[in-house]
C-alpha positions in Angstrom: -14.6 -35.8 -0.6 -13.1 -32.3 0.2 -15.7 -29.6 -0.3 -14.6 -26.3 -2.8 -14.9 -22.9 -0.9 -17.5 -20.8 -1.8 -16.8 -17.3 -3.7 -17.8 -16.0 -0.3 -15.2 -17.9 1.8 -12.7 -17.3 -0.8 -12.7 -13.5 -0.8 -13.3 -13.2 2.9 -9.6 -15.3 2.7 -8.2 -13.5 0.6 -8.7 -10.4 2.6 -7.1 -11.8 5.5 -4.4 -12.8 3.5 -4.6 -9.2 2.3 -4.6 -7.3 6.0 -2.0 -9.9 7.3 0.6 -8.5 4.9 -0.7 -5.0 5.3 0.3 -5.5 8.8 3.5 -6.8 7.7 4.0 -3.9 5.8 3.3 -1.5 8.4 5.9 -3.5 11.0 8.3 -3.2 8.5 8.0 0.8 7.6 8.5 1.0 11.4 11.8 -1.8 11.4 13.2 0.4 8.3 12.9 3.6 10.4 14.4 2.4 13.5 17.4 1.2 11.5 17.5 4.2 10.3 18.0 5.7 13.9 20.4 3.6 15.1 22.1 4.2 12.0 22.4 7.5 12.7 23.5 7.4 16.2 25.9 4.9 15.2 27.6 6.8 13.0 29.4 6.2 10.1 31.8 3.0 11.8 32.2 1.6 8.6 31.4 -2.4 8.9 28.7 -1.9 11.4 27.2 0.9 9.0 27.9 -1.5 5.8 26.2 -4.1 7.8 23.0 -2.2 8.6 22.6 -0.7 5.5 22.6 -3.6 3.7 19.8 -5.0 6.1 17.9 -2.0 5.3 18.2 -2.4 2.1 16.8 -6.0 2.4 13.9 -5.1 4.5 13.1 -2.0 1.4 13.4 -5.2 -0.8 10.8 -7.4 1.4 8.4 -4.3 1.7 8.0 -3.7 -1.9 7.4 -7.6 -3.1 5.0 -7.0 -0.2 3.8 -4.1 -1.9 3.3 -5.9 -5.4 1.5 -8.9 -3.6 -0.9 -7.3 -2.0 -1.3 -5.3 -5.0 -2.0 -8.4 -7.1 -3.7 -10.1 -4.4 -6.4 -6.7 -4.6 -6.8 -6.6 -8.2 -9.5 -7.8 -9.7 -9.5 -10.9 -12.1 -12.0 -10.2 -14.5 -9.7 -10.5 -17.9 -6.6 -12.1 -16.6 -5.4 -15.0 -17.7 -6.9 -17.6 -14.5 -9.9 -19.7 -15.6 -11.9 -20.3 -12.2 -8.0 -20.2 -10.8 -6.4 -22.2 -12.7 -3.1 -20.5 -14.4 -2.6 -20.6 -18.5 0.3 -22.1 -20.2 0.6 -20.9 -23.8 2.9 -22.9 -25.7 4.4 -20.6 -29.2 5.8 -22.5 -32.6 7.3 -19.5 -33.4 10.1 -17.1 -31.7 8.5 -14.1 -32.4 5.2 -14.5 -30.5 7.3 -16.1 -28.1 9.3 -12.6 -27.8 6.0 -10.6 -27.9 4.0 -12.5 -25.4 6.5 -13.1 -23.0 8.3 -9.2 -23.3 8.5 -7.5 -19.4 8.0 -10.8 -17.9 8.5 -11.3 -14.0 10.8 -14.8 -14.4 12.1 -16.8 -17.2 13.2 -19.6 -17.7 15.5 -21.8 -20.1 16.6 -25.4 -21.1 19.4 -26.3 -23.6 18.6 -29.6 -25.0 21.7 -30.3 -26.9 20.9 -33.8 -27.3 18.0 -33.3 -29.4 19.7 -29.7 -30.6 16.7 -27.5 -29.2 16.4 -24.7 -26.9 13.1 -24.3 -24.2 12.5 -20.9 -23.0 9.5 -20.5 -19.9 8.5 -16.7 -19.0 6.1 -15.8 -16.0 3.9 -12.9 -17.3 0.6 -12.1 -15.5 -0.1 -15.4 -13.5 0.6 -17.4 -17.0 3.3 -19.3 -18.2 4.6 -18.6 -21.9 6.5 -21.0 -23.9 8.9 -21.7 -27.2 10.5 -25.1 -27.8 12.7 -24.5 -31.4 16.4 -24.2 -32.4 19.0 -22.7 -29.7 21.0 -20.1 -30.6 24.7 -20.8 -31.8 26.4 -18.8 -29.0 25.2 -20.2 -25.9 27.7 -18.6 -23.3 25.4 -15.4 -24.2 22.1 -17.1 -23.7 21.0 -15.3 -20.4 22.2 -11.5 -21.7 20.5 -12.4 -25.0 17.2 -13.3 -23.5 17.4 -10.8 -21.0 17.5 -8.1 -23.9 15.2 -10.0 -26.1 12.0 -9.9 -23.4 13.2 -6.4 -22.0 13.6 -8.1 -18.5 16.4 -7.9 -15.8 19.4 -10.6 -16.2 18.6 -11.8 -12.9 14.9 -13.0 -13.8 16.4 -15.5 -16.1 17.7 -18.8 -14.9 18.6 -21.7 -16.5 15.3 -24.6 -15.5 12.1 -24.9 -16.1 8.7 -23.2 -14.8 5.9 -25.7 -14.3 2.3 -25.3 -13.1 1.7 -27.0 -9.7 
């Protein structure tokens, strides 16, 4: 029988996990200054320069999911939406709640069931998963803009699957 960690163990883990990608962090401030360097000593040589900026640019990318991680990772859980770790998935009849609950999420999700004429829709928001099951909308080439603007997120958040737990 495998034995549970105790709260101990688990936050002395989770600060490791914490320092490792602080480390991480720091090695990539000093990658993202270097590049910088030899940027500048290489000049503007246009595919080179292209090249490495887009690479810096990456490595900005990588440092600020970093960032957020270890910024969730730190925060404490008191009112979130984990019971003793395990994530929430709330499951709305209607639209609307749907739209409210799941508005600013981090990744969304959706299905088009034509079969069965129904639309699925899945947002990520604060370690929980939010769902709708109902009618799809009639213009479906718009779907992702439309749910985009509808939850106030990014186009490129929303993808057409599904977001399970585990």
């Amino acid at each position: 029988m495998e034995r549970k960690p105790n709260k101990n163990e688990a936050l002395e883990a989770l600060d490791f996990i914490i320092n490792v990608l602080k480390e991480h962090e720091k090695d990539l401030d000093r990658l993202i200054s270097q590049l910088g360097i030899i940027t500048e000593s290489l000049g503007e040589t246009g595919e080179i320069t292209g090249k490495i900026e887009k690479i810096e640019d990456r490595i900005t990318t990588l440092q600020g999911e970093i960032t957020n991680l270890i910024k969730y990772l730190a925060t404490p859980r008191g009112s979130t939406a984990y019971t003793q770790g395990t994530p929430v998935n709330v499951k709305c009849r209607q639209w609307e709640d749907f739209k409210n609950l799941a508005a600013g999420a981090e990744t969304v999700s959706y299905l088009l069931k034509e079969a069965e004429k129904s639309f699925q829709a899945d947002a990520l928001k604060n370690g929980r998963i939010v769902s709708y099951t109902g009618e799809f909308p009639q213009n479906t080439s718009l779907l992702k803009l439309w749910l985009s603007k509808e939850l106030d997120v990014t186009e490129e958040v929303v993808f057409e699957g599904a977001l399970n737990i585990g």
